[in-house]
C-alpha positions in Angstrom: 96.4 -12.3 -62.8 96.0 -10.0 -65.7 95.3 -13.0 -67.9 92.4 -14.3 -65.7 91.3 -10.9 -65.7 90.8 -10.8 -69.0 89.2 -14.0 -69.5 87.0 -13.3 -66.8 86.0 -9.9 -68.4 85.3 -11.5 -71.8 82.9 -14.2 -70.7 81.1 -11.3 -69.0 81.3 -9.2 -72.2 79.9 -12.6 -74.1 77.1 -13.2 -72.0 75.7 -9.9 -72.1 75.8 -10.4 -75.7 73.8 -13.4 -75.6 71.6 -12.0 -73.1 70.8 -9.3 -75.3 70.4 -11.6 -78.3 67.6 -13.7 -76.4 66.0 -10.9 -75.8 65.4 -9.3 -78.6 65.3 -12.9 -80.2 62.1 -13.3 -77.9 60.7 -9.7 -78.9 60.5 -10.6 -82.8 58.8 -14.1 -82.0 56.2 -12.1 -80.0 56.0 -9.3 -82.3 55.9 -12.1 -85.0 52.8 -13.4 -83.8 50.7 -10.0 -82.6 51.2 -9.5 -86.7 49.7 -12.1 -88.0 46.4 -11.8 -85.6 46.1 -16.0 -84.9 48.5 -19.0 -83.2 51.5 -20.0 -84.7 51.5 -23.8 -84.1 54.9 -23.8 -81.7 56.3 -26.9 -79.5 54.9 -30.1 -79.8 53.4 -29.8 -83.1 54.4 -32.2 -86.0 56.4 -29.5 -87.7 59.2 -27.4 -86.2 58.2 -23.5 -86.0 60.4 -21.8 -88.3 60.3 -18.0 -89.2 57.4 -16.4 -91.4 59.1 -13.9 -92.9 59.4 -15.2 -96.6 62.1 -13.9 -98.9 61.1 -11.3 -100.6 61.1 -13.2 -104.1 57.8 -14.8 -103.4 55.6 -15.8 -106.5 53.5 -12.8 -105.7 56.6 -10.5 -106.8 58.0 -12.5 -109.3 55.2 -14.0 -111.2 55.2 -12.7 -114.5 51.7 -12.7 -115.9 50.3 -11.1 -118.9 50.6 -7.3 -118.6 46.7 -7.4 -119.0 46.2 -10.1 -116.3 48.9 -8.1 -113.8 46.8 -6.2 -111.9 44.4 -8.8 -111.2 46.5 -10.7 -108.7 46.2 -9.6 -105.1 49.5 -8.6 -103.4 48.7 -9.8 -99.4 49.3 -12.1 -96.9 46.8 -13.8 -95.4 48.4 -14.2 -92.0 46.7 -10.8 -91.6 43.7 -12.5 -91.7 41.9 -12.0 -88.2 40.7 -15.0 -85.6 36.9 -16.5 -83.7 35.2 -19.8 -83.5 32.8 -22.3 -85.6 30.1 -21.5 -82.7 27.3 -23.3 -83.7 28.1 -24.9 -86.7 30.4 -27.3 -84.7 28.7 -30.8 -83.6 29.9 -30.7 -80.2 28.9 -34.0 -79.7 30.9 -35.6 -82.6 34.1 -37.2 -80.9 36.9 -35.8 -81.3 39.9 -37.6 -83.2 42.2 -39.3 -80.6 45.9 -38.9 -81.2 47.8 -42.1 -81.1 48.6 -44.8 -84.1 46.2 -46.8 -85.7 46.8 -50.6 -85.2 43.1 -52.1 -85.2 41.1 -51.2 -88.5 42.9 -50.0 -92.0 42.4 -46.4 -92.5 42.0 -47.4 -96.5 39.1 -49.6 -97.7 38.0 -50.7 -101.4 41.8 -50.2 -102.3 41.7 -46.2 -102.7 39.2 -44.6 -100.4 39.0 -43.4 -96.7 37.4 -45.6 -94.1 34.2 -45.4 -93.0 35.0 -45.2 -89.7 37.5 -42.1 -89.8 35.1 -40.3 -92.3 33.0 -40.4 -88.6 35.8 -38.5 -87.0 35.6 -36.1 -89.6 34.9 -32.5 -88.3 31.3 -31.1 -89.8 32.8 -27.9 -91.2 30.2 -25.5 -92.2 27.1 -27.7 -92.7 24.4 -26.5 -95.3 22.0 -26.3 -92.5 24.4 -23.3 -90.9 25.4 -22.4 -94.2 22.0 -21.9 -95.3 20.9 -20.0 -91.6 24.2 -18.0 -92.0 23.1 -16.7 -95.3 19.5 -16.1 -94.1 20.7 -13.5 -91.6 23.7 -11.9 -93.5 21.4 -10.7 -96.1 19.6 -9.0 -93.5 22.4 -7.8 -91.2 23.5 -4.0 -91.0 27.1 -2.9 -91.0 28.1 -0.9 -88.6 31.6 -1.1 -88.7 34.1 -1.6 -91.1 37.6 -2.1 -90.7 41.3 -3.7 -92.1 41.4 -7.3 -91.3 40.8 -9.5 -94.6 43.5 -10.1 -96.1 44.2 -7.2 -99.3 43.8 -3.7 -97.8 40.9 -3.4 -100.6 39.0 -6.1 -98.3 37.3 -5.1 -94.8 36.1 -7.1 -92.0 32.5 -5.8 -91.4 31.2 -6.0 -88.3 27.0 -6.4 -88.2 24.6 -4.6 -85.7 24.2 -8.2 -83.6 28.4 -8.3 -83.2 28.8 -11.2 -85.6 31.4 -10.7 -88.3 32.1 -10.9 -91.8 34.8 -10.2 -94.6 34.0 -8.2 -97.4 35.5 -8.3 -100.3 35.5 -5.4 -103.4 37.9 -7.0 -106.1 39.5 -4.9 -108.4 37.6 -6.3 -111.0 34.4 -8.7 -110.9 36.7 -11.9 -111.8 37.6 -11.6 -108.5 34.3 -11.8 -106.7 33.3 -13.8 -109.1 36.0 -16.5 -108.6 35.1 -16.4 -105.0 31.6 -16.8 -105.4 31.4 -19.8 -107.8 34.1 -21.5 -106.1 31.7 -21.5 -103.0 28.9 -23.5 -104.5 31.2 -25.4 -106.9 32.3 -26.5 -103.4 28.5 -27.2 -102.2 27.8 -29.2 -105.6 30.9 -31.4 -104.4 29.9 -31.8 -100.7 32.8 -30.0 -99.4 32.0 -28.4 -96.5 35.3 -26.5 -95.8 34.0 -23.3 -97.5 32.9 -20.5 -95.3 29.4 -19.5 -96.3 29.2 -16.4 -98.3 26.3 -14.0 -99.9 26.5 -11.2 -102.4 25.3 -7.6 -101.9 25.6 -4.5 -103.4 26.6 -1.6 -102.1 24.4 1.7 -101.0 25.6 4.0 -98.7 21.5 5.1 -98.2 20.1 1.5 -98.0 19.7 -0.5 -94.2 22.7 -3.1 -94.4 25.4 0.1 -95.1 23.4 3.2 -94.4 25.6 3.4 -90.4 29.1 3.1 -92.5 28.3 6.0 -95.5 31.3 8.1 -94.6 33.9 5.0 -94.4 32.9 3.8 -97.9 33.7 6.8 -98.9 36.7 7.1 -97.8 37.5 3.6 -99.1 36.4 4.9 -102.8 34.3 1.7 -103.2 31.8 2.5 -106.0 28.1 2.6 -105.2 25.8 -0.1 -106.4 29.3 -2.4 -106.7 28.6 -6.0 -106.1 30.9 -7.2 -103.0 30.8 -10.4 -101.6 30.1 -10.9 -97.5 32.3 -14.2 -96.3 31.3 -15.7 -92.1 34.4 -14.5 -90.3 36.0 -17.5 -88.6 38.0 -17.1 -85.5 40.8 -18.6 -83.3 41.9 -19.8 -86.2 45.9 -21.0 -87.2 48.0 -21.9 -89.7 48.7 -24.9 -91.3 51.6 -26.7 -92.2 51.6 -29.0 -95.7 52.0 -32.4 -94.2 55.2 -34.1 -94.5 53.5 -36.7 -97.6 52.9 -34.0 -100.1 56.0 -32.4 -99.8 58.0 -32.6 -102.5 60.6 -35.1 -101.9 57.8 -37.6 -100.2 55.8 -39.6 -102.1 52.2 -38.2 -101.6 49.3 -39.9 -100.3 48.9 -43.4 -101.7 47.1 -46.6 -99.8 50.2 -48.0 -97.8 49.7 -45.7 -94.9 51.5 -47.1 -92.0 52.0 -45.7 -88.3 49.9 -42.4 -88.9 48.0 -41.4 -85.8 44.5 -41.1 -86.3 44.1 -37.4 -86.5 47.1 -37.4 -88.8 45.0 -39.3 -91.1 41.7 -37.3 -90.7 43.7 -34.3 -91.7 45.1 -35.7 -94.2 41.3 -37.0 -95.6 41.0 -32.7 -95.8 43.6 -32.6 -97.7 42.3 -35.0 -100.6 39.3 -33.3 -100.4 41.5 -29.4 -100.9 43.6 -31.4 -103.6 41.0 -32.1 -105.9 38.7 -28.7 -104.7 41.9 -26.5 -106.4 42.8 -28.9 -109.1 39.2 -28.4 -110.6 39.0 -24.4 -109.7 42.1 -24.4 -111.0 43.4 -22.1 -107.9 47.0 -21.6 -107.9 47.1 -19.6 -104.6 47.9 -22.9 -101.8 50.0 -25.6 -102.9 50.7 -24.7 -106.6 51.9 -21.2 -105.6 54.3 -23.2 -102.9 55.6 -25.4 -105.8 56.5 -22.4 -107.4 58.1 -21.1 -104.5 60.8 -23.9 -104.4 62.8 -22.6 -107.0 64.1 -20.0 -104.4 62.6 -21.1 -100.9 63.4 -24.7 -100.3 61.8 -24.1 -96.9 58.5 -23.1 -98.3 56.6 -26.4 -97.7 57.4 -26.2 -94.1 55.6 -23.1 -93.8 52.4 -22.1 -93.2 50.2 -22.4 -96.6 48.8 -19.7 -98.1 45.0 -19.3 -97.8 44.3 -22.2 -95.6 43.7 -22.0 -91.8 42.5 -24.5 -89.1 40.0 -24.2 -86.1 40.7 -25.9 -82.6 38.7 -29.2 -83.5 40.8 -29.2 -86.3 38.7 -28.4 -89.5 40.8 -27.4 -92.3 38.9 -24.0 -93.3 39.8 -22.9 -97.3 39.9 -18.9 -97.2 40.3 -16.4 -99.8 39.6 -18.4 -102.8 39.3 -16.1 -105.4 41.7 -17.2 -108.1 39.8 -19.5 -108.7 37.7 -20.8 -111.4 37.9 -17.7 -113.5 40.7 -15.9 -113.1 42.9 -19.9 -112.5 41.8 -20.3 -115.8 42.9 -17.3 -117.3 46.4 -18.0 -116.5 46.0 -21.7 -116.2 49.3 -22.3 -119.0 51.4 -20.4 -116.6 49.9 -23.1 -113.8 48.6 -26.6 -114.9 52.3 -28.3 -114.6 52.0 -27.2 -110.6 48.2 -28.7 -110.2 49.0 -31.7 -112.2 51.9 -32.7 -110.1 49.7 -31.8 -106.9 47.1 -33.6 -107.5 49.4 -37.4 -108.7 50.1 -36.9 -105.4 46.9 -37.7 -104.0 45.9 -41.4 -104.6 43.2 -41.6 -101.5 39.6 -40.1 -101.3 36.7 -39.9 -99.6 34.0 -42.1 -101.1 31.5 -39.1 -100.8 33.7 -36.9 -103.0 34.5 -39.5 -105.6 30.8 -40.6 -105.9 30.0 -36.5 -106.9 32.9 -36.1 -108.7 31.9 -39.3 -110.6 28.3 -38.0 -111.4 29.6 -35.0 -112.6 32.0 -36.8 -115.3 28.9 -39.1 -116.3 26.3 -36.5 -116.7 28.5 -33.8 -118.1 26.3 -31.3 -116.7 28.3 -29.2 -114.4 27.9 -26.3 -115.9 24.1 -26.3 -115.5 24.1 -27.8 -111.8 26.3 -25.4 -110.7 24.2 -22.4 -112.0 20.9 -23.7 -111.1 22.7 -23.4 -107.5 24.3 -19.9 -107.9 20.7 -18.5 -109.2 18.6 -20.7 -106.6 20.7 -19.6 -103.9 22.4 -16.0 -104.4 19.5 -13.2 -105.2 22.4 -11.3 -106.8 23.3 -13.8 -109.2 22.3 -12.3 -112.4 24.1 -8.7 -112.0 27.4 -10.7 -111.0 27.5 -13.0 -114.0 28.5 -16.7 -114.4 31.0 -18.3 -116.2 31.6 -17.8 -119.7 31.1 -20.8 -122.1 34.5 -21.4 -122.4 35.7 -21.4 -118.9 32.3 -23.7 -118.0 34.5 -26.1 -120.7 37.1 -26.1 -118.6 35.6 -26.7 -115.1 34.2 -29.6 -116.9 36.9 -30.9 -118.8 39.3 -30.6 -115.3 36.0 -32.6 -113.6 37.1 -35.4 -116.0 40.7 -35.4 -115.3 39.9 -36.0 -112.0 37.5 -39.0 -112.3 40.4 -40.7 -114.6 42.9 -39.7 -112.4 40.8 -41.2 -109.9 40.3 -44.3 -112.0 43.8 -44.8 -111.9 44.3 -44.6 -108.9 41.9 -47.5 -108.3 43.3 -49.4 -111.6 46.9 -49.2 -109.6 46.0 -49.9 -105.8 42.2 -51.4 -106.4 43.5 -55.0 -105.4 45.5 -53.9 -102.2 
């Protein structure tokens, strides 16, 4: 009796135990998620949900850079980064990609690019016509809040006098803003529509647009008359997994694509178009930095990547870009190995994106399209700077890589 006692009080003991693990098991998930400020795809999605928190030997903390480059790389996560919606820049009357398997019409035609007929089920992203409207108003919007919510405490997420929002970012030097900036019409000069809008303004605390928010600047010891840069907040916004072809161990995104469902293969038509976006700016903070990773985080790829979020239609949305450009090609010996071997992994492309990327080659005249852009487009141009001859070299010389990586690509799978 003593015996069955025992046993009895032990299985008690042992599911109180495990009681108190769900629990608290529960709490963290929940507490997880009210941290990082937008949906953490769970059940159903193509990846498992695994846990966020990241060893603490990211690349962030172990990248050893130049003592003089050291404090230009941001220390944050951008799962801090808050959430809202494409509103109006959203055709609502595009159709939406329909999950299932293609079985009718190859997604792949002329051996190496994207079908016409899922580059129709492509979400519009941020248009130039809202891009252009967006700008319009920012320039003329007044701050009247400012707040944490961007990313790098140094950033704030502004809100204007008509509620809209924006993030605002004062880098620690003018690489950063720079970076950010040129990458955004580098991105328009390509086509690539998966760039926030953004504007430049500069700050003073007795001017209309920051005249409410004096006393926080202030506080924030942001220098007047400092050049910032004002980014369209985005929200319900989530993260995004690397899909299971460019991890590491698979082998990429080449023609033979069998039994993908069709919004599997519109997301992964983004991802060409991210793949050769970073391998020209040279941005090592997405999938380079999760290469990097795998020396100590084999798990890395199944997480969410860093800098890249996804609305509800399911437009990939590329954030926070400002490593690249100039400073990615500061440190681009410390880097290149990681882009190159991202983007061999990419052997499909949208026609659209090859066609400019093509022009660009032939004419060898990016540096002067791309700042007959910045200075048509940002008012501010001239007190933020451009490129310096060297680094517009480099843009131009990675240009080329990709049109003969592209050419190889064709060369290989032209006759499929």
């Amino acid at each position: 009796m003593r015996v069955v006692t025992s046993n009895l009080f032990a299985l008690l003991l042992l599911s109180a135990f495990a009681g108190v693990f769900y629990v608290w098991s529960s709490l963290e998930d929940r507490l997880e998620r009210h941290k990082r400020g937008f949906t953490v795809p769970g059940a159903g999605s193509f990846f498992p949900k695994l846990p966020v928190d990241i060893s603490a030997k990211t690349f962030r903390t172990l990248l050893a850079v130049p003592a003089a480059h050291r404090t230009q790389l941001k220390a944050h996560n951008l799962s801090e980064y808050p959430a809202g919606s494409l509103h109006d820049n959203v055709n609502r009357n595009q159709p939406t990609p329909q999950e299932g398997f293609v079985k009718l019409d190859p997604p792949v035609e002329d051996g190496i690019f994207w079908s016409a007929w899922l580059e129709d089920l492509l979400p519009v992203g941020f248009t130039a016509k809202h891009a252009h409207a967006w700008r319009h108003r920012a320039r003329a919007a007044r701050v009247v809040k400012l707040e944490p919510g961007c990313g790098r405490t140094s950033n704030q997420l502004a809100t204007f006098a008509d509620g809209s929002k924006a993030c605002v970012r004062y880098g620690i030097n003018a690489d950063q803003v720079q970076g950010e900036t040129l990458t955004y019409y580098l991105a328009c000069l390509l086509g690539i529509t998966n760039v926030p809008p953004l504007i430049l303004s500069q700050l003073n605390s007795y001017n209309e647009q920051w005249g409410a928010v004096r006393t926080h600047l202030d506080g924030l010891q942001w220098s007047d008359h400092a050049v910032v840069s004002l980014t369209e907040w985005v929200s319900n916004l989530s993260g995004v997994v690397t899909p299971a072809p460019l991890h590491q161990e698979s082998s990429g995104v080449h023609p033979e694509l069998l039994n993908k469902s069709t919004t599997e293969l519109v997301d992964l038509m983004q991802w060409s178009d991210l793949i050769i976006f970073d391998y020209m700016t040279a941005n090592f903070d997405r999938l380079a930095s999760n290469l990097f990773s795998l020396q100590w985080d084999a798990r890395v790829m199944e997480r969410d990547t860093n800098n890249l979020l996804k609305t509800p239609r399911g437009d990939l949305v590329f954030i926070d870009n400002e490593a690249g450009l100039v400073h990615g090609f500061r440190v681009l010996n410390m880097w290149e190995q990681y882009h190159q071997t991202v983007l061999s992994s990419v052997c499909v492309f949208r026609k659209r994106t090859a066609q400019r990327v093509a022009e660009l080659h032939h004419r060898r005249d990016s540096r002067i399209r791309l700042l007959q852009l910045y200075r048509d487009s940002e008012p501010l141009s001239a007190k933020l700077g451009f490129l310096s001859d060297e680094h517009a070299a480099v843009l131009q010389d990675r240009i080329d890589r990709v049109y003969k990586h592209i050419l190889h690509c064709k060369e290989k799978y032209g006759q499929l």
